[in-house]
Every structure is written in structure tokens, then in C-alpha cells.
Residue frames relative to the residue before (quaternion, step in Angstrom):
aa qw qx qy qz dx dy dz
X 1.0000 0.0000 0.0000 0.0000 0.00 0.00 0.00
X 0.2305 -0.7890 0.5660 0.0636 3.75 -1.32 0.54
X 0.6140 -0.6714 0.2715 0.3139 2.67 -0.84 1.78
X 0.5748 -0.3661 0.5122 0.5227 4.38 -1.45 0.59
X 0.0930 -0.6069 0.7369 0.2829 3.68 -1.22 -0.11
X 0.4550 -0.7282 0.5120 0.0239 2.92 -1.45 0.94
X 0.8504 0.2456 0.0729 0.4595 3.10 1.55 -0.90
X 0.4846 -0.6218 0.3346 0.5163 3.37 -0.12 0.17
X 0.5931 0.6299 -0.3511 0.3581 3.97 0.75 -0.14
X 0.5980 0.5019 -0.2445 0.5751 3.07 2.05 -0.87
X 0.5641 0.5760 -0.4053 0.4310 3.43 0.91 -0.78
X 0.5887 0.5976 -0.3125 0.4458 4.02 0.76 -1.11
X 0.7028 0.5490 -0.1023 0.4407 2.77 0.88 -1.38
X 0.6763 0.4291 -0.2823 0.5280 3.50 0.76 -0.76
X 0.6673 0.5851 -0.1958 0.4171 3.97 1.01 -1.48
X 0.1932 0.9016 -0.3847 -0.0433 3.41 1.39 -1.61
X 0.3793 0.6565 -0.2744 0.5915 2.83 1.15 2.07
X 0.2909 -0.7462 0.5591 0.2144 3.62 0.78 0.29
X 0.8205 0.3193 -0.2215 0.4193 3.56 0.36 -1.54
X 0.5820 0.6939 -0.2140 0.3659 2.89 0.69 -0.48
X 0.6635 0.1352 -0.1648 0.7171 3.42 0.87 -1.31
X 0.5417 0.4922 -0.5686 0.3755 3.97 0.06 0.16
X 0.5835 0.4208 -0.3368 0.6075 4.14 0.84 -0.65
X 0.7431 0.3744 -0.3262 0.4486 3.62 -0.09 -0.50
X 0.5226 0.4688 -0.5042 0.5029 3.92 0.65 -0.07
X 0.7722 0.3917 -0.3127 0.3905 3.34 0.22 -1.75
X 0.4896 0.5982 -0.4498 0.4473 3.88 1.09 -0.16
X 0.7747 0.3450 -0.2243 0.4802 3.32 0.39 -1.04
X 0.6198 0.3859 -0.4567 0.5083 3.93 0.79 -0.42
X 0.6177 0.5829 -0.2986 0.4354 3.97 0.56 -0.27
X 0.3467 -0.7899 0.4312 0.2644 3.16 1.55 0.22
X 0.0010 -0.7834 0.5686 -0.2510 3.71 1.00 1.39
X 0.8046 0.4873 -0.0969 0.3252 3.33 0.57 -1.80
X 0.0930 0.8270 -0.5533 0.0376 3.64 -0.53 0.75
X 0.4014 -0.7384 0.4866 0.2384 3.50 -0.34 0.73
X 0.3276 -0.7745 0.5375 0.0630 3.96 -0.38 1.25
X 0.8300 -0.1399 -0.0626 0.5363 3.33 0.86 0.07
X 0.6887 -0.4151 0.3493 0.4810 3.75 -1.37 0.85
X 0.5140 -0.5300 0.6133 0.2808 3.73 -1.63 0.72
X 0.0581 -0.7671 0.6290 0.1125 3.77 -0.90 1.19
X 0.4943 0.4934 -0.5439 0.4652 3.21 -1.56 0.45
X 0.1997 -0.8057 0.5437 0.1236 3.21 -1.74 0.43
X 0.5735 -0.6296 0.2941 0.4338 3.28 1.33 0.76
X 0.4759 0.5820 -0.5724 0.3274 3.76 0.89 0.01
X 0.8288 -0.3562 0.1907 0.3872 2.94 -2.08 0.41
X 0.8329 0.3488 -0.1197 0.4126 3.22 0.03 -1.40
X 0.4125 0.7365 -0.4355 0.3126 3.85 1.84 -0.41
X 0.2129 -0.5114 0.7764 0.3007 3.62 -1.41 -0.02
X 0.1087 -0.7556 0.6453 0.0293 3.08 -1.54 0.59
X 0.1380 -0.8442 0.4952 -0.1521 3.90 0.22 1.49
X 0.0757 0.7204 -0.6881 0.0437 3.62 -1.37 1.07
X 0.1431 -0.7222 0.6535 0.1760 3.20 -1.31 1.13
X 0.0733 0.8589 -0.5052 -0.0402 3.54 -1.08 0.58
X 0.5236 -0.5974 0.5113 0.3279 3.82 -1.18 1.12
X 0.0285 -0.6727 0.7365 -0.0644 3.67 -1.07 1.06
X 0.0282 -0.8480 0.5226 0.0840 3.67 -1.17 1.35
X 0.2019 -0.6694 0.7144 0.0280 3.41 -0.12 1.63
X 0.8953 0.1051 0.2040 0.3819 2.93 -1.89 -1.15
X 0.6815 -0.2801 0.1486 0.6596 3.87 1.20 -0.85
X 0.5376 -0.7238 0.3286 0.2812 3.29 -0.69 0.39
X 0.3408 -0.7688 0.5368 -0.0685 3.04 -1.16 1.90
X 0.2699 -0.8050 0.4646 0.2516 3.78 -0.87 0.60
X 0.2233 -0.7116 0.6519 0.1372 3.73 -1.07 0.43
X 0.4266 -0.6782 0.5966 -0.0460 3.06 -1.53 0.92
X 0.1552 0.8272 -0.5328 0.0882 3.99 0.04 0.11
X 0.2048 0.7489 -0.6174 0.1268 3.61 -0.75 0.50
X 0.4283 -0.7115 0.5534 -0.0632 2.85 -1.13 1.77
X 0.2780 0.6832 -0.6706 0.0789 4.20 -0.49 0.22
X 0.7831 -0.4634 -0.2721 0.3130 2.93 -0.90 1.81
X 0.7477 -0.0018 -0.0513 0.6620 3.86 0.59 -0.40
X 0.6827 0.3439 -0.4445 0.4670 4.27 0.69 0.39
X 0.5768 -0.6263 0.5003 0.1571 2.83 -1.92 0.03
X 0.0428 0.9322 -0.3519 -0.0732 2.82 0.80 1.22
X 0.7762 0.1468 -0.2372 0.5654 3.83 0.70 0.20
X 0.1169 -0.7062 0.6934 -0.0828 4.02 -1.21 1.08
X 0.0595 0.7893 -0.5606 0.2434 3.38 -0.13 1.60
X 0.0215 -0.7747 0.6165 -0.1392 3.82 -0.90 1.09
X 0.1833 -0.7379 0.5644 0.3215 3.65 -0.28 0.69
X 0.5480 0.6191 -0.5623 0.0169 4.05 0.86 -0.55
X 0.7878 -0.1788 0.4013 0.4317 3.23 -1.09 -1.04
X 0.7790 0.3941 -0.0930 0.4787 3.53 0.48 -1.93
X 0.4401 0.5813 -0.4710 0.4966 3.75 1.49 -0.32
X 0.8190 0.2681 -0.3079 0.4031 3.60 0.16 -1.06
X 0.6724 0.4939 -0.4443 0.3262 3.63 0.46 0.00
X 0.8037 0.3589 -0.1171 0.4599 3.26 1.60 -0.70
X 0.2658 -0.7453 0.4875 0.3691 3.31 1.64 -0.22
X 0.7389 0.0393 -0.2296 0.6323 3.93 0.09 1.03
X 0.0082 0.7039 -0.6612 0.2593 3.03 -1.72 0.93
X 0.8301 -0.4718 0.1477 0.2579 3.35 -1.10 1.22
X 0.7623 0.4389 -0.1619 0.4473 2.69 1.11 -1.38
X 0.4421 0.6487 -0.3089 0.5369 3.48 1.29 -0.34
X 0.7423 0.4773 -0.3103 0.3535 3.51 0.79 -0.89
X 0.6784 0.5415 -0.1393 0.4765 2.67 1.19 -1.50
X 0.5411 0.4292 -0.4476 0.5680 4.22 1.25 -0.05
X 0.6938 0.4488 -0.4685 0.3126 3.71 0.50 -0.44
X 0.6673 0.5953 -0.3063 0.3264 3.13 1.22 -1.19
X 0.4271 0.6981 -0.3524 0.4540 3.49 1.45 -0.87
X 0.8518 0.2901 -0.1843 0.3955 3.62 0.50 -1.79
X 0.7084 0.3801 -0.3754 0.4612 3.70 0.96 0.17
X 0.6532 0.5038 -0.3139 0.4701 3.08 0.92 -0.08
């Protein structure tokens, strides 16, 4: 598992891609990103804590995130480049949304 990133340094870190997490920021600072449903979980200790959000690239693709206490425990993308690469713009561009 990999650690929640908190930050946009973790996010680089997590994407390890320049392009990649450079297209996803400007997604998310373009106001691309729209959360698709309320954030569940309550952040307690033992809580999972899970967001699904609408990302519009090319057409609009969902992400998955889930947080249990300080990892990431699930990274989900319906695009294309998610499953070949296991991360993908759009992924960036939901984290950047939530730390930012």
C-alpha cells in the first residue's frame, strides 16, 4: 500500500511522470474535477474513508480513492491508460482536487 499523499509532492511521487501529473494538475485547477458522490467514511481510526469523482479528459472518466488510516488503499480509473499503467491523469487530477 502507498502512503494518502497529502501534497502535491506526494502526488508526483505517487504518478512518477512529469506528464502525467503536469495534465492532471491543470485538470484539476480547470475545475475538470467534480466529486460524483459525498466523501464516505468518517475519518476515525479504524474508518475507511472513499471518494468517487467525475474527471473530464477526452470524456469523462471515474476515479475511485480510498483512504484507511494514513494509506491508499484503493486507486481506481475507468480510462484506458489507468489499466495499462496503473495511474493516469485522471487520478492525478482527483488527488490534486482533494489536497488542494
Amino acid at each position: 500500500m502507498q502512503p494518502f499523499p497529502t501534497n502535491l509532492a506526494e502526488i508526483y511521487r505517487l504518478i512518477d511522470d512529469r506528464s502525467t501529473f503536469d495534465r492532471g494538475k491543470r485538470y484539476a485547477h480547470e475545475g475538470r474535477v467534480k466529486l460524483a458522490a459525498p466523501p464516505e467514511g468518517d475519518g476515525s481510526e479504524n474508518s475507511r474513508r472513499r471518494w468517487e469523482c467525475s474527471v473530464l479528459g477526452s470524456k469523462e472518466y471515474r476515479v475511485i480513492l480510498q483512504q484507511h488510516r494514513d494509506d491508499l488503499d484503493i486507486m481506481w480509473c475507468s480510462c484506458p491508460a489507468f489499466v495499462r499503467n496503473g495511474v493516469c491523469k485522471h487520478i492525478a487530477a482527483a488527488l490534486t482536487y482533494l489536497v488542494e
